[in-house]
C-alpha atoms as an extended CHARMM CRD file, in Angstrom:
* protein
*
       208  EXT
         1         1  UNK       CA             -5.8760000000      -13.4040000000       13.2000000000  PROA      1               0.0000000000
         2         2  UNK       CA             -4.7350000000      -14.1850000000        9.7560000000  PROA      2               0.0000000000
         3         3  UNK       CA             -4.5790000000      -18.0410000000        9.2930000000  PROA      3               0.0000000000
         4         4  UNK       CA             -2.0660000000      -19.5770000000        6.6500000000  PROA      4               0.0000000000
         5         5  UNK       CA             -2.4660000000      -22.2580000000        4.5100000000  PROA      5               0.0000000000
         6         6  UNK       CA             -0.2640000000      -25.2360000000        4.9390000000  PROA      6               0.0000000000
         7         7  UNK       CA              1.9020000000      -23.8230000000        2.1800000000  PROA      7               0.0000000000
         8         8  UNK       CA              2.4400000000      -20.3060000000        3.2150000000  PROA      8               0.0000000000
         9         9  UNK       CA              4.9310000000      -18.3500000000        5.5770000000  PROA      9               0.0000000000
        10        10  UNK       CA              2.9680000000      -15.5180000000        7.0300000000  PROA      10              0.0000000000
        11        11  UNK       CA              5.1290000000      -11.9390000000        7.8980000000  PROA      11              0.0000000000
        12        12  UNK       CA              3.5560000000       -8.9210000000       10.1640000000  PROA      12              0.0000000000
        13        13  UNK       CA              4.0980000000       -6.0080000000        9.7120000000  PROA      13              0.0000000000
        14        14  UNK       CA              3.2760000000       -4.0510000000       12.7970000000  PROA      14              0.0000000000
        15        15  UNK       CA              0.1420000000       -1.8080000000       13.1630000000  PROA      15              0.0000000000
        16        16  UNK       CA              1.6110000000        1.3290000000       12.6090000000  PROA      16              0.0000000000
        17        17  UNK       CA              5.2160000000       -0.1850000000       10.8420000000  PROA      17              0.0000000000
        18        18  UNK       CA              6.4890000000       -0.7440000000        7.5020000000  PROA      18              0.0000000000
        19        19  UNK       CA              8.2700000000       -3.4420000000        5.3140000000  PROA      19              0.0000000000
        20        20  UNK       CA             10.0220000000       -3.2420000000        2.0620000000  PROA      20              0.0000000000
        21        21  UNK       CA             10.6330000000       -6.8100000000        0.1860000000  PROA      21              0.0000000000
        22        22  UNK       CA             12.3690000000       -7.4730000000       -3.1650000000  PROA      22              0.0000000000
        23        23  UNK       CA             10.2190000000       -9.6420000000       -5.4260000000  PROA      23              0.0000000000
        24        24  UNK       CA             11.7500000000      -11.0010000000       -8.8050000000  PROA      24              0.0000000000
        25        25  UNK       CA              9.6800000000      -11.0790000000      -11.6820000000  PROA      25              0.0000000000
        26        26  UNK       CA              6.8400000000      -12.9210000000      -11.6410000000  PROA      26              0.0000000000
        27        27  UNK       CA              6.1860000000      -14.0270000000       -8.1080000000  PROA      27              0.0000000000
        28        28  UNK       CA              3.1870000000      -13.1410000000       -6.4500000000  PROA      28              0.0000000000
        29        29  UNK       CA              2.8960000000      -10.8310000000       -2.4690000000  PROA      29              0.0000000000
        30        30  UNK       CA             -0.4800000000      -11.7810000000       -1.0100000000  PROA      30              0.0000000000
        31        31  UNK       CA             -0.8930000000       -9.2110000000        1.4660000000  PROA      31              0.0000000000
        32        32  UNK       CA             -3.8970000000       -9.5820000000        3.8580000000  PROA      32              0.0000000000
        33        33  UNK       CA             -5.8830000000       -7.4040000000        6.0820000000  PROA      33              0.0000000000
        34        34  UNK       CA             -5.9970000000       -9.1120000000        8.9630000000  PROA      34              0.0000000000
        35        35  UNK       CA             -8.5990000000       -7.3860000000       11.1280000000  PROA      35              0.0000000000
        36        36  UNK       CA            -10.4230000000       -5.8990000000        8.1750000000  PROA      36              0.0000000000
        37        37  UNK       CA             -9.7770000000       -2.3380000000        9.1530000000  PROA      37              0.0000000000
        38        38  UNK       CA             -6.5070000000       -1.1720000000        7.9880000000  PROA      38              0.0000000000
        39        39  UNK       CA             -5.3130000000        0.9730000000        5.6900000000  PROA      39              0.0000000000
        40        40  UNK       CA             -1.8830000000       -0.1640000000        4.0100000000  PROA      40              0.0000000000
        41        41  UNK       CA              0.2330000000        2.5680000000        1.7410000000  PROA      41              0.0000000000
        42        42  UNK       CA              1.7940000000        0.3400000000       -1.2180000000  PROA      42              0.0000000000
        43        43  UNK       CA              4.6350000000        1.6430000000       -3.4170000000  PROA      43              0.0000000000
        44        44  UNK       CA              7.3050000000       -0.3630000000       -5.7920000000  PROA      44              0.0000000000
        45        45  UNK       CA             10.5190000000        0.6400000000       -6.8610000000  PROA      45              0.0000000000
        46        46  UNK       CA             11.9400000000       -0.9660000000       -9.7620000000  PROA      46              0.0000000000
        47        47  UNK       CA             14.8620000000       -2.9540000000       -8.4570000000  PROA      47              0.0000000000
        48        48  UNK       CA             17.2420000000       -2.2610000000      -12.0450000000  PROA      48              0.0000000000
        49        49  UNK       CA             16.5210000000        1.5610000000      -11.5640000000  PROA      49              0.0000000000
        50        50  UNK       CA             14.8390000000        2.5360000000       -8.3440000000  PROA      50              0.0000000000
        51        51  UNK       CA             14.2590000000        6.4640000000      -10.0820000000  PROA      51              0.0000000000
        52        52  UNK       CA             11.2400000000        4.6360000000      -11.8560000000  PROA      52              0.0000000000
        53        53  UNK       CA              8.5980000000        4.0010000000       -9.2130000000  PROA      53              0.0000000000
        54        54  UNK       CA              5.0450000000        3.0290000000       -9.2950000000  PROA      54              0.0000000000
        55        55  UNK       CA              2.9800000000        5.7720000000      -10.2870000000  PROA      55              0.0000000000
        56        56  UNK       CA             -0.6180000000        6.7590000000       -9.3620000000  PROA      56              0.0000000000
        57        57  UNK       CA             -0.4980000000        9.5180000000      -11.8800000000  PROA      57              0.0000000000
        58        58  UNK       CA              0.4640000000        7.0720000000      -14.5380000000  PROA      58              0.0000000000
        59        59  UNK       CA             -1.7330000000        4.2030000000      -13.4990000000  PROA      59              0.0000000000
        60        60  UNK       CA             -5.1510000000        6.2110000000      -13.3400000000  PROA      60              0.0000000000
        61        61  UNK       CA             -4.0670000000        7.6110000000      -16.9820000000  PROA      61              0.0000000000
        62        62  UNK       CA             -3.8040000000        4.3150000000      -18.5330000000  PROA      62              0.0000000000
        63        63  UNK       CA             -6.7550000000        2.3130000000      -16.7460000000  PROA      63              0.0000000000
        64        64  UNK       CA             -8.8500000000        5.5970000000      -16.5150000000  PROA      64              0.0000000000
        65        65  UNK       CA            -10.0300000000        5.1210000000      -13.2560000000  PROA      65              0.0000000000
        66        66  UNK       CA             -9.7320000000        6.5610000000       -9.6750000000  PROA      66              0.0000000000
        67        67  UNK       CA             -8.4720000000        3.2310000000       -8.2330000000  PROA      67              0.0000000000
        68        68  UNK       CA             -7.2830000000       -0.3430000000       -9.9790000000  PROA      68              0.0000000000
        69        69  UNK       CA             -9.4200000000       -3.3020000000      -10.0610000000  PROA      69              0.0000000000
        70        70  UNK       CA             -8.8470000000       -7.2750000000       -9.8680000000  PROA      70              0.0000000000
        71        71  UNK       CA             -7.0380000000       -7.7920000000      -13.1350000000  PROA      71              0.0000000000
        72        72  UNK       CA             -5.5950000000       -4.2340000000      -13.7180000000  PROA      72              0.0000000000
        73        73  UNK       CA             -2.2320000000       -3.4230000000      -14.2440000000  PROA      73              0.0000000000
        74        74  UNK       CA             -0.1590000000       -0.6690000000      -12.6920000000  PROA      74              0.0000000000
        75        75  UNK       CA              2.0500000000        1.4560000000      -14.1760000000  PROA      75              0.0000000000
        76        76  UNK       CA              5.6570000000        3.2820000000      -13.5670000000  PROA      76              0.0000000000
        77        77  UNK       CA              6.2770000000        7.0750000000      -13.9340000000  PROA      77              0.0000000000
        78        78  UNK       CA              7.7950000000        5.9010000000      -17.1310000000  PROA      78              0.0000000000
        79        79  UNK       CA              4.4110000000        3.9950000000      -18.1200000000  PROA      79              0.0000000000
        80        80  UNK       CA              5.8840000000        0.5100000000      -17.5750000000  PROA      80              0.0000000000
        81        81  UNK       CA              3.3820000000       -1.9050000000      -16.3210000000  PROA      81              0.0000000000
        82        82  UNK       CA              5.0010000000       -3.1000000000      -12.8050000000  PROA      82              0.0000000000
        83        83  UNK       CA              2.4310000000       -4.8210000000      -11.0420000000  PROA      83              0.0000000000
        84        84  UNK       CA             -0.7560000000       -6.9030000000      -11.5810000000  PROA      84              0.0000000000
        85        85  UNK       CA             -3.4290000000       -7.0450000000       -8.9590000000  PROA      85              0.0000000000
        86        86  UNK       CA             -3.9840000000      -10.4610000000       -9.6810000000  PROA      86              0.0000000000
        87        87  UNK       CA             -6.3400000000      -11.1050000000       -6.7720000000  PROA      87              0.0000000000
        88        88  UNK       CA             -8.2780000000       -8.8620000000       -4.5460000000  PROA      88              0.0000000000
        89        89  UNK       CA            -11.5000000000      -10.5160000000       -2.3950000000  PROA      89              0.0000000000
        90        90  UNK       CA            -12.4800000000       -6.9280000000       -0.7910000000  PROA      90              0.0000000000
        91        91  UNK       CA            -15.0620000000       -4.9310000000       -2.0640000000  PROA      91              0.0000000000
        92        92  UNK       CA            -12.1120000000       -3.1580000000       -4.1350000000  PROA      92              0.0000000000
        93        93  UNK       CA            -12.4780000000        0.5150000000       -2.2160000000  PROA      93              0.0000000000
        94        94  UNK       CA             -8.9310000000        1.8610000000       -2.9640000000  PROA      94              0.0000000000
        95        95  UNK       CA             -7.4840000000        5.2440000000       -3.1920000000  PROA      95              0.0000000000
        96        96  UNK       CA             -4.6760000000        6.6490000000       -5.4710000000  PROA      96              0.0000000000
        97        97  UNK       CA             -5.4310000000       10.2680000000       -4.5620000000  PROA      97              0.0000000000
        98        98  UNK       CA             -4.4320000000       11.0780000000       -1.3170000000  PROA      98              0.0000000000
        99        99  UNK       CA             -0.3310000000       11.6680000000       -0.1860000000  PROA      99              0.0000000000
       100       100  UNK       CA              0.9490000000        9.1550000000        2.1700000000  PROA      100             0.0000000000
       101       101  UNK       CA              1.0660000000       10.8210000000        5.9990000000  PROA      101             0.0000000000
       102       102  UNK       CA              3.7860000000       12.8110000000        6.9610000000  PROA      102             0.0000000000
       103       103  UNK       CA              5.5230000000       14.5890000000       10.2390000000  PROA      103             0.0000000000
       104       104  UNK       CA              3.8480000000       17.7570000000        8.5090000000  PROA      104             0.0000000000
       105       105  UNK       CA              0.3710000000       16.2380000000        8.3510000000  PROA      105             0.0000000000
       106       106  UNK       CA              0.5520000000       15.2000000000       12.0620000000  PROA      106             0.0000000000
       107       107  UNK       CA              1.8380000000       18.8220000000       12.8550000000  PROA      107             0.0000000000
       108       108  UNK       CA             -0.8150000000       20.2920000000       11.2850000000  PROA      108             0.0000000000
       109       109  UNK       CA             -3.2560000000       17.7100000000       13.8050000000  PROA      109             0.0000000000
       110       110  UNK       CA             -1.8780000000       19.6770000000       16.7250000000  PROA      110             0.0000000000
       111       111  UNK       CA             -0.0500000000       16.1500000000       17.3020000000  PROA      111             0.0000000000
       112       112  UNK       CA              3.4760000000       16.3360000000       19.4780000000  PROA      112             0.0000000000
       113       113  UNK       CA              6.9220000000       15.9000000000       17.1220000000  PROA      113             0.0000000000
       114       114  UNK       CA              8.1260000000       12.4320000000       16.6980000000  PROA      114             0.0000000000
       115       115  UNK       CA              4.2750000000       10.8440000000       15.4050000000  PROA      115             0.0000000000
       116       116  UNK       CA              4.6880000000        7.8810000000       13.3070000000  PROA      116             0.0000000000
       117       117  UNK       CA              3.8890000000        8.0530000000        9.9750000000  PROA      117             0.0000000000
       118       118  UNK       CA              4.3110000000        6.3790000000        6.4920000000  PROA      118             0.0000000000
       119       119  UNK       CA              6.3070000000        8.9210000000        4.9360000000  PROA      119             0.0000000000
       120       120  UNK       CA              9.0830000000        7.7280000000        7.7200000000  PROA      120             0.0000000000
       121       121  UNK       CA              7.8830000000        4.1450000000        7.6050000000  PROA      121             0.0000000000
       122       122  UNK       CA              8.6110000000        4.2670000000        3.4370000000  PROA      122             0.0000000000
       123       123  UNK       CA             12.0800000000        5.9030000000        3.9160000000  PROA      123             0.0000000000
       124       124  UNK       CA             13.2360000000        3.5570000000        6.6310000000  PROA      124             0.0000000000
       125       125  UNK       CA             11.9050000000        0.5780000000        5.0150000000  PROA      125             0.0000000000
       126       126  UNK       CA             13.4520000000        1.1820000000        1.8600000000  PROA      126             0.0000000000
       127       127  UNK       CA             17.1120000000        2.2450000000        3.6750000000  PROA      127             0.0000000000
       128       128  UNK       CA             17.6100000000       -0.8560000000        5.4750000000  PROA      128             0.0000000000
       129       129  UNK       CA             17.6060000000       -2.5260000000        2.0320000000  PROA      129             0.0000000000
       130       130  UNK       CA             20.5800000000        0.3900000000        1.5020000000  PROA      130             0.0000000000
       131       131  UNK       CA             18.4860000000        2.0690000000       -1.2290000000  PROA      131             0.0000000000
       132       132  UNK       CA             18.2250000000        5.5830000000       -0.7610000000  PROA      132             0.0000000000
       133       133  UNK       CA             15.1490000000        6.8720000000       -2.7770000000  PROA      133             0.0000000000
       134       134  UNK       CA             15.2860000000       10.1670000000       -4.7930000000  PROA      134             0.0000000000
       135       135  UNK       CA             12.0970000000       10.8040000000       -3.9360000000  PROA      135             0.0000000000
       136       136  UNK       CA              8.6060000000        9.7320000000       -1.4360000000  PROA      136             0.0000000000
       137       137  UNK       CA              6.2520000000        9.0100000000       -4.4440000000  PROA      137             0.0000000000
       138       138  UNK       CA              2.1110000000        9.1790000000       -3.9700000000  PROA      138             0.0000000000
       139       139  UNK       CA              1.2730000000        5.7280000000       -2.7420000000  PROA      139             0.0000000000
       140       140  UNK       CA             -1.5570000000        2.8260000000       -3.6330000000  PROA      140             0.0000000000
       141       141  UNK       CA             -3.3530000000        3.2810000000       -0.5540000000  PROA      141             0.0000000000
       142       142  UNK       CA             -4.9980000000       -0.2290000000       -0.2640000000  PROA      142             0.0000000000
       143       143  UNK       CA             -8.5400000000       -0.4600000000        1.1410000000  PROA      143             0.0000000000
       144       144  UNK       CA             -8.6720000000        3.3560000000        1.9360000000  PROA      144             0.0000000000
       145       145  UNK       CA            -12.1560000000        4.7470000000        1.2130000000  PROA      145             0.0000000000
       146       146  UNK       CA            -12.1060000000        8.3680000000        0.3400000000  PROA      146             0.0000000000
       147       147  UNK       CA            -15.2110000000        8.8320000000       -1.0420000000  PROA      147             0.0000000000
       148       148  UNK       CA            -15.5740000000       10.9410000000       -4.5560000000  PROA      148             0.0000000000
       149       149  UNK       CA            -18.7980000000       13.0260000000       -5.0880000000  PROA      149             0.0000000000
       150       150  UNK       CA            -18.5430000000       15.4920000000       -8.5300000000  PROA      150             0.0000000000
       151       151  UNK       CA            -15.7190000000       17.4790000000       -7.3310000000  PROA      151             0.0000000000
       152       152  UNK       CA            -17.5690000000       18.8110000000       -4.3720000000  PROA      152             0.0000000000
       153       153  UNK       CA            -15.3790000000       17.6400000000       -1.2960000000  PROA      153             0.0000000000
       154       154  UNK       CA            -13.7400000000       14.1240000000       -0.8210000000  PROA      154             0.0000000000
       155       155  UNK       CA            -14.8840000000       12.3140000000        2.3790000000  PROA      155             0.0000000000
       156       156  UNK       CA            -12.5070000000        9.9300000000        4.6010000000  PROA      156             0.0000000000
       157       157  UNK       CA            -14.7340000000        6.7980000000        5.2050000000  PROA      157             0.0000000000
       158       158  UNK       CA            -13.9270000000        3.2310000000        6.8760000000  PROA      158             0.0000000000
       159       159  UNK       CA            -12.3380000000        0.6700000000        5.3820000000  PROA      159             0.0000000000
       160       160  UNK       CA            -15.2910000000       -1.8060000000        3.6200000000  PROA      160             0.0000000000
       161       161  UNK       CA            -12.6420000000       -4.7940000000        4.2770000000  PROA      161             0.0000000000
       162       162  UNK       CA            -13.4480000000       -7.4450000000        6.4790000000  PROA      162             0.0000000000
       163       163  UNK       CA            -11.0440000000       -9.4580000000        8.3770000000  PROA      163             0.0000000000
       164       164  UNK       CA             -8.3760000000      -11.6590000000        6.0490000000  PROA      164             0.0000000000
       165       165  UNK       CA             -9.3530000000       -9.9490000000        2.9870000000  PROA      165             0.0000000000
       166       166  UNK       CA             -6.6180000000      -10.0100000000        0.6230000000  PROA      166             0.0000000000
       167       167  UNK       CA             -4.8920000000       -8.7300000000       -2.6230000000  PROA      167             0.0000000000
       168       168  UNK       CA             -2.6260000000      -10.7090000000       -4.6510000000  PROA      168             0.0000000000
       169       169  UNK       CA              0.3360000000       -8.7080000000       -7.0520000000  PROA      169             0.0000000000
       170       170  UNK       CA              2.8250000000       -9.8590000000       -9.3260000000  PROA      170             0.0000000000
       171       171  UNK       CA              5.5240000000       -8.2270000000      -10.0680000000  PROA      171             0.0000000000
       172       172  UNK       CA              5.7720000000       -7.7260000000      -13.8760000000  PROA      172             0.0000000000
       173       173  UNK       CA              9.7400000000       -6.3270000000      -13.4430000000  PROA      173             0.0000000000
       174       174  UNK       CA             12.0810000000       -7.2220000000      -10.3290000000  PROA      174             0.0000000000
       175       175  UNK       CA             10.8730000000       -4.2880000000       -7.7740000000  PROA      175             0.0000000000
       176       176  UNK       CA             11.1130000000       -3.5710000000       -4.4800000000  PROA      176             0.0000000000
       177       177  UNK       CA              7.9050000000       -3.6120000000       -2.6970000000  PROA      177             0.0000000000
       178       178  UNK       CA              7.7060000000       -1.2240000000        0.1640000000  PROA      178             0.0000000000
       179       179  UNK       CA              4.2430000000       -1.2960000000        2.5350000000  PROA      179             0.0000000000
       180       180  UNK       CA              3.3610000000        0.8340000000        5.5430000000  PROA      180             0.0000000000
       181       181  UNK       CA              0.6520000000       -0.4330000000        7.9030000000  PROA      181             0.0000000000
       182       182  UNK       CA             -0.8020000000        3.2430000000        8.1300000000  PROA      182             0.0000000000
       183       183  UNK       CA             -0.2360000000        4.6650000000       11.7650000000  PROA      183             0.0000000000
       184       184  UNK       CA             -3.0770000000        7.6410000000       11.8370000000  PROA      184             0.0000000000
       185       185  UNK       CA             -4.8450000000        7.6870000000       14.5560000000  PROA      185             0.0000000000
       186       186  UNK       CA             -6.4160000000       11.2610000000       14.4480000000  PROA      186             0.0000000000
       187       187  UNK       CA             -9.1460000000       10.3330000000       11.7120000000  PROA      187             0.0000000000
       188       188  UNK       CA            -11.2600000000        7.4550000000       11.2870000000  PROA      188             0.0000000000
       189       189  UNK       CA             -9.2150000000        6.0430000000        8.3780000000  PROA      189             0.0000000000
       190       190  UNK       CA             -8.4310000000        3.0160000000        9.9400000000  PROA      190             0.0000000000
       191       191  UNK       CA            -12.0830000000        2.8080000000       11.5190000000  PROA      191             0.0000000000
       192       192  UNK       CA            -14.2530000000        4.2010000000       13.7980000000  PROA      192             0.0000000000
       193       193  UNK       CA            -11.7900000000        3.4040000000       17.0410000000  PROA      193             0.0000000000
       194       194  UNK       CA             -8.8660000000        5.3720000000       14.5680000000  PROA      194             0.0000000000
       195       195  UNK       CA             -6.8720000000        2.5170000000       15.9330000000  PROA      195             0.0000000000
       196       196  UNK       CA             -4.0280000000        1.2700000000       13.6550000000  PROA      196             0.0000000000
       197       197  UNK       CA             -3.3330000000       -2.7350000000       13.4070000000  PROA      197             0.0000000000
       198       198  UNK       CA             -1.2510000000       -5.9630000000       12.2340000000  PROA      198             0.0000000000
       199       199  UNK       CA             -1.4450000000       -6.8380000000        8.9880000000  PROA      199             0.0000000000
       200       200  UNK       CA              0.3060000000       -9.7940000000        7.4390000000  PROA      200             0.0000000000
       201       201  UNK       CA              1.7360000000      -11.1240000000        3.7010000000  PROA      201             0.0000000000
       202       202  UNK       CA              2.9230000000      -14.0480000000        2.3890000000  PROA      202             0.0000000000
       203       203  UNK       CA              5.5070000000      -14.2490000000       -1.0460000000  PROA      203             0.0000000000
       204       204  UNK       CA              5.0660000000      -17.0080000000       -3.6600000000  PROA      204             0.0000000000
       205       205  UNK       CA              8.4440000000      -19.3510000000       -4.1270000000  PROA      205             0.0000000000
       206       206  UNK       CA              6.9710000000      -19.8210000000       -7.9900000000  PROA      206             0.0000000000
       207       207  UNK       CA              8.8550000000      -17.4190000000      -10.5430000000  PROA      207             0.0000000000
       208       208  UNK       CA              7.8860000000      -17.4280000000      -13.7900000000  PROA      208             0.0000000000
């Protein structure tokens, strides 16, 4: 279980849920992985314009890499930076290739209709704060391992997290953080029981 420090208001989001929070410039999500195995799809809106998003795209063009790094920024469609990963205390196994999960992934499974899944989890999260998106953009999916080896075939491995390992962003702009706890349970992206679970965050009073 994730354990607080005297200071700090823990929030769950649901093994298999999602959350969207507004953060004002400059204060600081810690979002931690509870049990060490889950797989959590991260997008931000910008809360002035919520057509610019946070961009995978964009972000691997101007850090060139596959996935950001303690200290990296990341970047809107329109190549504003909108978040720094100030902290992160996992190995730093990320993904910003795959979509999020869909209705049309879980179909294609052989799974009945009606599956949970983050595409859902991002729209619903992001409509009870009365924003209605123009579009699902590709997520940050934090702590997913997908493997790269020279363009041959990538691989879906465990998460390399271990329980209450955590990432720290600030928001560079006010944005609208939105975060599904993934729900699939067909592959072994949430470990080898494909068993999706709690994880928690905690938001920073300080704005600066």
């Amino acid at each position: 279980m994730a354990k607080a420090a005297p200071s700090e208001r823990l929030t769950r989001i649901p093994g298999g849920g999602g959350r969207a929070v507004r953060l004002a410039r400059g204060q600081r999500l810690k979002l931690i992985n509870t049990h060490g195995s889950q797989v959590v799809d991260t997008w931000a809106l910008s809360s002035a314009d919520h057509s610019e998003y946070l961009s995978m795209e964009q972000t691997r063009r101007m850090l060139f890499k596959l996935w950001p790094q303690q200290g990296d920024r990341l970047y809107s469609n329109r190549r504003t930076p909108m978040l720094a990963m100030e902290r992160d205390t996992s190995p730093g196994v990320h993904d910003t290739l795959f979509a999020c999960c869909d209705e049309w992934v879980y179909a294609n499974y052989g799974c009945p209709p009606g599956h949970a899944n983050c595409r859902d989890n991002f729209l619903r999260a992001v409509r009870d704060l009365g924003i209605d998106p123009p579009l699902v953009p590709n997520p940050l999916n934090l702590w997913m391992s997908i493997p790269v080896h020279d363009n041959i075939g990538l691989q879906i491995g465990h998460p390399v997290t271990r329980p209450g390992d955590y990432v720290v962003l600030r928001a560079l702009m006010g944005v609208v953080l939105v975060f599904s706890a993934c729900p699939m349970d067909v592959t072994p992206i949430n470990g080898p029981d494909c068993q999706p679970r709690d994880v928690h965050f905690s938001l920073s009073a300080r704005r600066v």
